[in-house]
N, C-alpha and C positions, 0 to 999 in steps of 0.2 A: 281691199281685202287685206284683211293682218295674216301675214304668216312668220315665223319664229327664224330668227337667227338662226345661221347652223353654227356659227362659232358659239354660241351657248351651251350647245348640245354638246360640243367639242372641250367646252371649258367643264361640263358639268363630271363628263366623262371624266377627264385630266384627276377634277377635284376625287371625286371617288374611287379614282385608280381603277379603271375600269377597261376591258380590251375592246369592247364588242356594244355595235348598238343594242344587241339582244340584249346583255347586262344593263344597259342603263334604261332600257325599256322594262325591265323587271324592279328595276329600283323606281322608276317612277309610277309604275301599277298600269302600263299601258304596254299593249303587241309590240312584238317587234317590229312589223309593220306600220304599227302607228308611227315610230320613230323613222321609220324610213319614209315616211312620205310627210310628216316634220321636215326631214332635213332635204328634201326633193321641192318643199314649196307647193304639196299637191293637197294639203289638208291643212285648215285653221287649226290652230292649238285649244283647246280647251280652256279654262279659267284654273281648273285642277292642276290641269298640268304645268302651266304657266306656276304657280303656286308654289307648286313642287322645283320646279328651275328656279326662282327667286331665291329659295330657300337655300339651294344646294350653290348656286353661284353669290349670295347677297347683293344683287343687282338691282335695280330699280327695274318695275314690268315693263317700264317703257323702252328700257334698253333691251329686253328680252324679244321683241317681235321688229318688224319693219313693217310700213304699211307698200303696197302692190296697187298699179290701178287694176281694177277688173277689166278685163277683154271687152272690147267693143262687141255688142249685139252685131 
């Protein structure tokens, strides 16, 4: 399973001068709740949004995710 750094989330915030996940969930065009569960590990990141992070951090996409085993059946 890929899910997203939160130090990402935390660098993008920084970069934008931003207080609040809600702000950086509006700057990236997704809920505030998507961002909360981005930075909880409970939801894959989309390609968009990943996009969106690259850009606002200049990071390589591969630095922006970590990959997770999936839970055993």
């Amino acid at each position: 399973m890929i899910r997203i750094d939160p130090e990402v989330l935390d660098e993008a915030r920084a970069i934008y001068r931003l207080s609040s996940d809600e702000q950086l969930a509006h700057k990236l065009g997704v809920s505030g709740s998507t961002v909360a569960n981005l930075r909880a590990g409970r939801t894959t990141p989309t390609i968009a949004t990943l996009m969106c992070l690259k850009k606002a951090t200049g990071r390589p996409l591969d630095t922006l995710v970590r990959e997770i085993e999936a839970p055993a059946a």
